[in-house]
TIKE-817506 format. One record per residue (C-alpha): x, y, z; residue number from 1. Coordinates in nm, 4 decimals, m for minus. Layout:
((X, Y, Z), NUM)
...
END
This chain:
((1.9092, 3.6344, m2.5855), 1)
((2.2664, 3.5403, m2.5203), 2)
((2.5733, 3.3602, m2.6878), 3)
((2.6155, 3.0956, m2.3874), 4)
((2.6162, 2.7144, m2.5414), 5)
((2.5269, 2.4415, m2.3569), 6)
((2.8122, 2.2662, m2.2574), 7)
((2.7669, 1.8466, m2.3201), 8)
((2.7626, 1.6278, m2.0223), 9)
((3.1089, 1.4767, m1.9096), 10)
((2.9722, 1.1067, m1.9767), 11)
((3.1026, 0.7974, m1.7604), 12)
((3.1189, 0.5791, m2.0674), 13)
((3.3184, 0.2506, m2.0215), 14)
((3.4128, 0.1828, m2.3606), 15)
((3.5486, 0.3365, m2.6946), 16)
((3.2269, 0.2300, m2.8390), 17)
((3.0074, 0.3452, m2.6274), 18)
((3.1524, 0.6908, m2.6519), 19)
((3.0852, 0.6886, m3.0287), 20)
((2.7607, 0.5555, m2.9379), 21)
((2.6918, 0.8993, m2.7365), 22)
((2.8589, 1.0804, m3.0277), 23)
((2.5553, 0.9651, m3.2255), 24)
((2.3118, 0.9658, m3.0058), 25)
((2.4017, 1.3494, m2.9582), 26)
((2.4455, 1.4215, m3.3428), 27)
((2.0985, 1.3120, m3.3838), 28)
((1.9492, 1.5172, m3.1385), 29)
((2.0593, 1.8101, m3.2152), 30)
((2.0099, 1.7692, m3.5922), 31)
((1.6982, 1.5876, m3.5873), 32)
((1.5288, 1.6397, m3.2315), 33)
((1.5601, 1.9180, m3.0492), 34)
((1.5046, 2.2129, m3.4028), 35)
((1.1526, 2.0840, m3.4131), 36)
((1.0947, 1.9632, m3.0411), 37)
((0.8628, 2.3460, m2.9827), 38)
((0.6645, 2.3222, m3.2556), 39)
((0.5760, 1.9589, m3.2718), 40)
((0.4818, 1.9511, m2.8949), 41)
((0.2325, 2.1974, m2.9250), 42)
((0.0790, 2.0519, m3.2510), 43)
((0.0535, 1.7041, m2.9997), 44)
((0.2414, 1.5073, m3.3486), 45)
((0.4149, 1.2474, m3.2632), 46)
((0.7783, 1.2258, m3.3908), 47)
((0.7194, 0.8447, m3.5935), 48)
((0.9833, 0.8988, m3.8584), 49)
((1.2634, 0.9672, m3.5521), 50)
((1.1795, 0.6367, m3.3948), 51)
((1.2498, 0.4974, m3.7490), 52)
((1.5434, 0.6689, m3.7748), 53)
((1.6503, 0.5432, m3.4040), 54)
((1.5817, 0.2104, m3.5395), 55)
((1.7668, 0.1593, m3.8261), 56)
((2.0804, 0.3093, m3.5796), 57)
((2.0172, 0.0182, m3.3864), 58)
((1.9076, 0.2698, m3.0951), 59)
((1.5671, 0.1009, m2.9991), 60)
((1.7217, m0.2598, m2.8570), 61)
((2.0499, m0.1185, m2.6865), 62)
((2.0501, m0.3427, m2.3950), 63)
((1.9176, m0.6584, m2.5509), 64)
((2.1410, m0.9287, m2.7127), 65)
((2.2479, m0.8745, m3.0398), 66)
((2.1895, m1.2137, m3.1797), 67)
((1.7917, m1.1011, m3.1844), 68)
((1.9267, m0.7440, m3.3072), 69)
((1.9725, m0.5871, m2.9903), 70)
((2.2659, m0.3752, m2.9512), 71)
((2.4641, m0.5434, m2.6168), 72)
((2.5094, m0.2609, m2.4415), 73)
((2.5223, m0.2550, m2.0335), 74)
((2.2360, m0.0439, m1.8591), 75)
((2.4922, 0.2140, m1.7820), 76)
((2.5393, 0.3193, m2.1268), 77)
((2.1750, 0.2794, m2.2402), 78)
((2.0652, 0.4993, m1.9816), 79)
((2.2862, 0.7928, m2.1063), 80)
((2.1847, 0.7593, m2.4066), 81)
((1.8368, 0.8193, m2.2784), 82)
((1.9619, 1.0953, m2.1099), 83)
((2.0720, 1.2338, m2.3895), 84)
((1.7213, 1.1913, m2.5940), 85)
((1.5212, 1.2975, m2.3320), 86)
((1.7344, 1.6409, m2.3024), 87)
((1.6457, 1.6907, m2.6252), 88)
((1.3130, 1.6141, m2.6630), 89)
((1.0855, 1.3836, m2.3640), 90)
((0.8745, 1.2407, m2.5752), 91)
((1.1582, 1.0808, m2.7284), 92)
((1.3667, 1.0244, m2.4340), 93)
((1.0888, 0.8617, m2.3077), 94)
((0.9017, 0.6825, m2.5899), 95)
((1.2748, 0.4124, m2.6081), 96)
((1.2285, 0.3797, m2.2365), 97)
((0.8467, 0.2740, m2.2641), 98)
((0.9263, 0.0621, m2.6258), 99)
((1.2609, m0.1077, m2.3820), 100)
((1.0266, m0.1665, m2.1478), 101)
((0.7566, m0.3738, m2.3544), 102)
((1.0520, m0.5533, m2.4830), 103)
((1.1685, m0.7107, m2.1919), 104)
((0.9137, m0.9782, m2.1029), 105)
((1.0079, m1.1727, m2.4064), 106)
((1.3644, m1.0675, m2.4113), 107)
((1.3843, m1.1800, m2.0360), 108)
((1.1426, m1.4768, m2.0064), 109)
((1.0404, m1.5947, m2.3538), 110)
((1.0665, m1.9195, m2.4686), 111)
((1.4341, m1.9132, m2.7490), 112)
((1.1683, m2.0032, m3.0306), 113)
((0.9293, m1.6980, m2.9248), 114)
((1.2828, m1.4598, m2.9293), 115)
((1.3507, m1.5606, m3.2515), 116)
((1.0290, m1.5210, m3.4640), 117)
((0.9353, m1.2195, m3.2884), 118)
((1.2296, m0.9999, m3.1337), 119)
((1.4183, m0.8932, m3.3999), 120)
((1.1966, m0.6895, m3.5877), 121)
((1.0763, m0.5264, m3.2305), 122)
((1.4922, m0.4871, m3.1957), 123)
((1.5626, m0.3361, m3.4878), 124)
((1.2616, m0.3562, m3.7759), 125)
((1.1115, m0.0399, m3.7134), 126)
((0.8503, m0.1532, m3.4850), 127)
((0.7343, 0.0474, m3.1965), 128)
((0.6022, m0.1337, m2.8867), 129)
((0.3942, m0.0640, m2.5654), 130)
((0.3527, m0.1809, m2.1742), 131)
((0.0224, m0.2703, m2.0367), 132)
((m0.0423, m0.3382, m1.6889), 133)
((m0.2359, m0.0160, m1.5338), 134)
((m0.6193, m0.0143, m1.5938), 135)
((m0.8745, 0.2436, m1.5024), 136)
((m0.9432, 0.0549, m1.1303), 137)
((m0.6105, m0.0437, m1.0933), 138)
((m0.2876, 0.2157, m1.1435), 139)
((m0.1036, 0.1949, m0.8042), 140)
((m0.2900, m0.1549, m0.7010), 141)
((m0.1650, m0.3311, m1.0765), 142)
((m0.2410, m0.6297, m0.8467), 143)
((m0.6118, m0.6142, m0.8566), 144)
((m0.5967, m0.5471, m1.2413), 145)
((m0.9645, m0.6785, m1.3958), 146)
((m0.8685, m0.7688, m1.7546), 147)
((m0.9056, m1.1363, m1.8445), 148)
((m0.7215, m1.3847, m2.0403), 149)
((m0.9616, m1.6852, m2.1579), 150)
((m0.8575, m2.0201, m2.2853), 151)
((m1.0099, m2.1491, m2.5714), 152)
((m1.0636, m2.5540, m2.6360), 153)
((m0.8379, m2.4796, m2.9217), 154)
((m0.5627, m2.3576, m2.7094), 155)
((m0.5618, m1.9917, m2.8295), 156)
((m0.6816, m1.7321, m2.5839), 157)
((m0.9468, m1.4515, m2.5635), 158)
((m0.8551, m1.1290, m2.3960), 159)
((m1.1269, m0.8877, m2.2867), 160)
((m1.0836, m0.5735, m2.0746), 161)
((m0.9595, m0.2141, m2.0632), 162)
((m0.5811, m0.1054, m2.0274), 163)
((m0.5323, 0.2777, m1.9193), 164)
((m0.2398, 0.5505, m1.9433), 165)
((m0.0630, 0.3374, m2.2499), 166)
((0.2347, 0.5530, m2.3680), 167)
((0.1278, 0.5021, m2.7496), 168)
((m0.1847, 0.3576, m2.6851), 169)
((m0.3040, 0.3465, m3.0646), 170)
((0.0149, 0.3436, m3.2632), 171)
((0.2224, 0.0490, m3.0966), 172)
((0.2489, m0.2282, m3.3344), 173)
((0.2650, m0.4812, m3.0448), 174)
((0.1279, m0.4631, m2.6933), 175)
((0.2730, m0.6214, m2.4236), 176)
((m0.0157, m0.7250, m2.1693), 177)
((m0.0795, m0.8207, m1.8491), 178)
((m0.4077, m1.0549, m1.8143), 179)
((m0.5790, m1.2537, m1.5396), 180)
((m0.5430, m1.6248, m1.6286), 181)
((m0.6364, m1.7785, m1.2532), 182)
((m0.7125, m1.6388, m0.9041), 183)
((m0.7142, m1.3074, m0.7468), 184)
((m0.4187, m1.0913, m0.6760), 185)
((m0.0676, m1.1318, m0.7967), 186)
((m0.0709, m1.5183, m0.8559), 187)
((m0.3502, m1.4908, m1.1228), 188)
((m0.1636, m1.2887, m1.3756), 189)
((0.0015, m1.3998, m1.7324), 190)
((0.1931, m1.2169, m1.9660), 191)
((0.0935, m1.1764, m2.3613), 192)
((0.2745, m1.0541, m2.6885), 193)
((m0.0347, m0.9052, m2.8566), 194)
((m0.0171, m0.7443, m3.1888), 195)
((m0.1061, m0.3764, m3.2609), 196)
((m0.3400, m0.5043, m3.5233), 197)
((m0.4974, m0.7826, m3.3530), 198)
((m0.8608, m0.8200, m3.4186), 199)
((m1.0571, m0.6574, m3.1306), 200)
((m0.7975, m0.4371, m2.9956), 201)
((m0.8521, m0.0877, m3.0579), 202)
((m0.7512, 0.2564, m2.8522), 203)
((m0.9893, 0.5664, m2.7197), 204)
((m0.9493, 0.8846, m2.8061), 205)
((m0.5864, 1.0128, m2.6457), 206)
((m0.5976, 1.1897, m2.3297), 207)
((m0.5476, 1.6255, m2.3303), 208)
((m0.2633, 1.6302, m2.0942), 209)
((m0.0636, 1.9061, m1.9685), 210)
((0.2425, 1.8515, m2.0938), 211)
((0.4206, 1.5212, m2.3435), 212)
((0.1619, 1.6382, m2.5628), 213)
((0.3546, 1.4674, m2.8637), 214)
((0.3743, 1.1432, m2.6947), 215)
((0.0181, 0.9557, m2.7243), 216)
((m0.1264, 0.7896, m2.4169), 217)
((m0.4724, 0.6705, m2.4436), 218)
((m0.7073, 0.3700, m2.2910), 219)
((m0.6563, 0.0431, m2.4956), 220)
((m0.9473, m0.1660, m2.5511), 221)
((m0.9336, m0.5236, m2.6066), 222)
((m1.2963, m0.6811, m2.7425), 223)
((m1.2404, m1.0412, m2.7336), 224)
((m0.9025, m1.0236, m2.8701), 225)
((m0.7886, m1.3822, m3.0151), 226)
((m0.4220, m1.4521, m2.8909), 227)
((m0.2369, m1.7968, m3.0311), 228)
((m0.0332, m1.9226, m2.7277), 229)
((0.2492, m1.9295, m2.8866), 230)
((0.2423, m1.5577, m2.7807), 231)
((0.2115, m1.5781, m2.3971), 232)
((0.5550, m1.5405, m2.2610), 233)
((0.6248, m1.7240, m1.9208), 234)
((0.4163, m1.9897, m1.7323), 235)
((0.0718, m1.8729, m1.6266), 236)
((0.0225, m1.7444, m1.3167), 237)
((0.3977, m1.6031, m1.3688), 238)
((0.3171, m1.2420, m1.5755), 239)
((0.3308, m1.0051, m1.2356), 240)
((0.6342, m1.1575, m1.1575), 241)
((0.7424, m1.0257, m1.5070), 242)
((0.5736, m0.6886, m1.4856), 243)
((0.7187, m0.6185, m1.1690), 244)
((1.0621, m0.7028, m1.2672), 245)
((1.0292, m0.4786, m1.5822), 246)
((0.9115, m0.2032, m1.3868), 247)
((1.2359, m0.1857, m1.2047), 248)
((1.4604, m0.1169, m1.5332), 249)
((1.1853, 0.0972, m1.6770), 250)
((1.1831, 0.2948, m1.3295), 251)
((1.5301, 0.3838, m1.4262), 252)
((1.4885, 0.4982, m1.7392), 253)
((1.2456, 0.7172, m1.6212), 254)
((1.5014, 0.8642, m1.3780), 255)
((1.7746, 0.9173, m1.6829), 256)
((1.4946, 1.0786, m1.8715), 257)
((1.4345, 1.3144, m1.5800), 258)
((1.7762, 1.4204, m1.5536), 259)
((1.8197, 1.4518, m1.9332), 260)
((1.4950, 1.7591, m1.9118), 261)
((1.5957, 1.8871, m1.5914), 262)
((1.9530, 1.9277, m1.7628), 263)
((1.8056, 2.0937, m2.0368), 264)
((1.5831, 2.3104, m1.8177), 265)
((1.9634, 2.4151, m1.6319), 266)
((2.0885, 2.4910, m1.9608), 267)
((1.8448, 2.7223, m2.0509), 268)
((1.8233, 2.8713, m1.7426), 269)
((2.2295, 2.9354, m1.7378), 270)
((2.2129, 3.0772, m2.1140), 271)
((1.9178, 3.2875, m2.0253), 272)
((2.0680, 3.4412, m1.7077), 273)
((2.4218, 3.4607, m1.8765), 274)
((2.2870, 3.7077, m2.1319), 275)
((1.9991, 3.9070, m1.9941), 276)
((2.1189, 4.2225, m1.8035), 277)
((2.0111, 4.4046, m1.5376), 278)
((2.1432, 4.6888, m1.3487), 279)
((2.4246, 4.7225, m1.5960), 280)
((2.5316, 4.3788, m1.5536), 281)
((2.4284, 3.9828, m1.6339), 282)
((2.1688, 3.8728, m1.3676), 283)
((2.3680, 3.5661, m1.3490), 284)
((2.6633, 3.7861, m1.1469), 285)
((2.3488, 3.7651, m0.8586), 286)
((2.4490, 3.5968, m0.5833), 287)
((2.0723, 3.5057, m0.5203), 288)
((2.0566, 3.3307, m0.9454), 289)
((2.4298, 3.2202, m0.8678), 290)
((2.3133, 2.9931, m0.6031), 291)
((1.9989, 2.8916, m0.7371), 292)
((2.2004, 2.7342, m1.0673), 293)
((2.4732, 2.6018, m0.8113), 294)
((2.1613, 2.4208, m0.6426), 295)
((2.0084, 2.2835, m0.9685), 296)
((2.3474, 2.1528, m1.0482), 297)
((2.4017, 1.9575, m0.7914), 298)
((2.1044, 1.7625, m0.7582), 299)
((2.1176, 1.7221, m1.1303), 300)
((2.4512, 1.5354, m1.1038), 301)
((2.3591, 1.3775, m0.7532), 302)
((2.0679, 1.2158, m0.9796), 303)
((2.3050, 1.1350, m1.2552), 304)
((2.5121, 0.9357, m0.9776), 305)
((2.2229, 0.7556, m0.8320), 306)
((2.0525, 0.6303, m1.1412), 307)
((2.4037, 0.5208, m1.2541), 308)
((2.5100, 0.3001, m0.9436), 309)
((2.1553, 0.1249, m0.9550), 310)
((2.2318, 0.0572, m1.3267), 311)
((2.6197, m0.1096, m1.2482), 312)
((2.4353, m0.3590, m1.0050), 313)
((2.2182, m0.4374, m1.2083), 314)
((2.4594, m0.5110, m1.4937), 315)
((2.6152, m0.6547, m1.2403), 316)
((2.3606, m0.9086, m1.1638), 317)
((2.3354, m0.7832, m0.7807), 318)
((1.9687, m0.6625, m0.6534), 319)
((1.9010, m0.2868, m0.7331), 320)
((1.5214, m0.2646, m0.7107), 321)
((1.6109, m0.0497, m0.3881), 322)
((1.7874, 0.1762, m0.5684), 323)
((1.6043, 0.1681, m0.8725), 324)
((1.3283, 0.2990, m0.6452), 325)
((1.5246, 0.5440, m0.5102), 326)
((1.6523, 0.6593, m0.8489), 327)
((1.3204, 0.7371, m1.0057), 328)
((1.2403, 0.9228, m0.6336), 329)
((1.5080, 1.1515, m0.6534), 330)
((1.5555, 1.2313, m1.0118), 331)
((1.1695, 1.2742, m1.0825), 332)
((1.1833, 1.5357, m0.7637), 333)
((1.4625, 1.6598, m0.9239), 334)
((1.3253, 1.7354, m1.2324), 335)
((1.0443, 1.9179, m1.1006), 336)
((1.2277, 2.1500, m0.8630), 337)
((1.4667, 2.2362, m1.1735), 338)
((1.2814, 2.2915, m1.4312), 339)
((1.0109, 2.5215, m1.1811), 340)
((1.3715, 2.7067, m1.0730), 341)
((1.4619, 2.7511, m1.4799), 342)
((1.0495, 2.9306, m1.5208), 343)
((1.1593, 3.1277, m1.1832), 344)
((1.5004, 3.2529, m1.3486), 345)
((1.3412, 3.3404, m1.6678), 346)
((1.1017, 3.5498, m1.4751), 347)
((0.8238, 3.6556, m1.6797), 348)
((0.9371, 3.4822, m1.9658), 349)
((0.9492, 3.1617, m1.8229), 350)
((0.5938, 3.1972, m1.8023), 351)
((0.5412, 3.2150, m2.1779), 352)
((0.6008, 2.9719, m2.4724), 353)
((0.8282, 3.1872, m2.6410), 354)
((1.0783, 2.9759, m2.4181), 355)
((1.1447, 2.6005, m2.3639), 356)
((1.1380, 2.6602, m1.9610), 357)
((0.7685, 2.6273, m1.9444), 358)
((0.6640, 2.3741, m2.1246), 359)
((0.9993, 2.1582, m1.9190), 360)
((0.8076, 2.2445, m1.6058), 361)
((0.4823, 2.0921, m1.7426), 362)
((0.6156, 1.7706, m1.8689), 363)
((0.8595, 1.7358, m1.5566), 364)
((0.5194, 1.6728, m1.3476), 365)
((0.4649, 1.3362, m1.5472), 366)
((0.7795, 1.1913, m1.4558), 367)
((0.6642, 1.1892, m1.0769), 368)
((0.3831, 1.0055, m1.1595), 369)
((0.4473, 0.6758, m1.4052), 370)
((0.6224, 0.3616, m1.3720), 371)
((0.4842, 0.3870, m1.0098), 372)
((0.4185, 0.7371, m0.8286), 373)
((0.6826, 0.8788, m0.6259), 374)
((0.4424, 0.7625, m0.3397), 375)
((0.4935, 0.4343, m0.4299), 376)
((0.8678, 0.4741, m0.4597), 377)
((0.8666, 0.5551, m0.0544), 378)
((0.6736, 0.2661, 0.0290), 379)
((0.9114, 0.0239, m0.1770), 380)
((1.2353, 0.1769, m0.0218), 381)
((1.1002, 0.1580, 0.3324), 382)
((1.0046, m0.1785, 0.2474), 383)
((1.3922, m0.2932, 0.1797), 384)
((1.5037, m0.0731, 0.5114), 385)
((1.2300, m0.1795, 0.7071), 386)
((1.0415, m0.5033, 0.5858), 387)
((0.6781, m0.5216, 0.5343), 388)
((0.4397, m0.3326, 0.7723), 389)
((0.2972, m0.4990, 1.0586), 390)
((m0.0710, m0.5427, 1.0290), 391)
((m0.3070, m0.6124, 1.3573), 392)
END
């Protein structure tokens, strides 16, 4: 209903290279992501062949080292470049995030022999990986998480248990997965490199959500799954350690993905109010719409400036779980107060699926939820301002 373009994002990009690294990032969105981003969400298909074609652009290892076929590039960049996938479709946007995420146990703490048989073809061969720490008992509390790991005389080891909410439970072809090896509570926990065809591994039916309906996340079974142990990646005992770690780069890419929707959720909200009229003039001359856009703005590019100072420290090498935390708080909020402002401006036909605004507003929700609830978040910031709580 109107001739208003979105205008791209004004990227902080440090480098000549990673601004032609955006340039392609964007040229494949809008060619191959967002036309059929509608329509494949609400047949619940999931995109494969665009997470092919992200992989042979070197797009699915960005900030792992090259000499596995990772692409060397700082946090800062890769988490535009989510941005920028997520804007155009979530399930995208977030699907690199999750497949980062599984990479980074062995690309952090593997053994050089493990990164070398096994990372470059989850870098850059077309493989598509998942993260496995939450189980049906244990989301918020990964702690307490039941699965077991079982050493054999041989020295292999037998998994048994249930995983839960695995973004691509079912089609990963390798599972990274957190198993109790030892004792109770954090201390007992090992991390594994299992693959997606492993005997005794299979996935449940995927879960009817509201909205990422294109992205699979199901329960992922594990039957007395046989793992060699030249696949567990750390010491024993060491895997929560890991997961924890990992959770505070995935928490950010989760952020970047929120601002990438709740910038597309503006952008439809501007275009829409730019050329529907009322009154004899575009609603958007209404002081009341004027300052509701001014208001999504701004906390879209206050997120934008959070998630990108937590990424500098960490390419930095300086803590930033605070403000990783903080990060995925803000921008997750942010998301959902923009995108329910976009349905609000649309009026009526926000409401409908004619327009992108609604289904935005249903897959925002998500974002406030994984890679630790926005709950969570509070408790982990208060922790750095305030230390531990006092008990007794």
């Amino acid at each position: 209903m109107s001739d208003h373009a979105p205008q791209p994002v004004d990227r902080q990009l440090p480098t000549d290279e990673a601004r032609d690294l955006i340039s392609l990032v964007r040229d494949i969105a809008q060619r191959e992501i967002a036309p059929k981003a509608a329509e494949e969400e609400d047949a619940a298909r999931f995109p494969r062949e665009v997470f092919a074609l992200l992989s042979g652009a070197g797009l699915l290892g960005l900030p792992y080292d090259s000499a596995y076929g990772g692409g060397d590039q700082p946090y800062e960049v890769y988490l535009q470049v989510l941005e920028e996938l997520a804007a155009a479709r979530l399930t995208v946007g977030l699907g690199v995030s999750v497949h980062t995420l599984a990479c980074y146990a062995l690309a952090t703490h593997g053994t050089k022999e493990q990164q070398a048989e096994y990372l470059p073809a989850m870098l850059g061969g077309g493989l598509l990986g998942a993260y496995c720490l939450s189980e049906p008992s244990s989301g918020s509390d990964a702690a307490s998480l039941r699965t077991r790991a079982v050493r054999e005389d041989g020295g292999d080891w037998t998994l048994t248990g249930t995983k839960a909410w695995i973004t691509h439970g079912g089609i990963a072809d390798f599972y990274t997965v957190m198993a109790r090896t030892g004792e109770e509570g954090p201390r007992g926990i090992t991390a594994f490199l299992v693959p997606g065809d492993a005997g005794g591994l299979s996935a449940a039916v995927p879960e009817k959500k509201m909205g990422m309906k294109g992205s699979p996340t199901a329960q992922v079974h594990l039957d007395g799954v046989r793992v060699c142990d030249d696949r567990r990646i750390g010491e024993e005992g060491q895997g929560f350690a890991i997961a924890l770690s990992a959770l505070d780069g995935g928490r950010l890419g989760i952020a970047a993905c929120a601002i990438g929707l709740a910038q597309a959720a503006l952008d439809e909200a501007l275009g829409y109010a730019s050329g529907r009229r009322q009154f004899g003039r575009p609603i958007a001359d209404f002081q009341g719409l004027r300052f509701m856009l001014a208001d999504m703005a701004t906390q879209i590019e206050a997120g934008r400036a959070l998630y990108l100072t937590a990424a500098r420290l960490r390419d930095a090498g300086r803590p930033f779980a605070k403000q990783a935390a903080m990060a995925k708080l803000h921008c997750t909020d942010t998301a959902m107060r923009v995108t329910t402002d976009a349905v609000q401006i649309l009026g009526g036909y926000g409401y409908t699926a004619d327009f992108p605004a609604e289904r935005y507003m249903r897959e925002a929700k998500v974002l406030q939820i994984v890679e630790g609830t926005n709950q969570i978040q509070r408790m982990v910031i208060a922790r750095h301002l305030a230390g531990p709580p006092q008990t007794g």
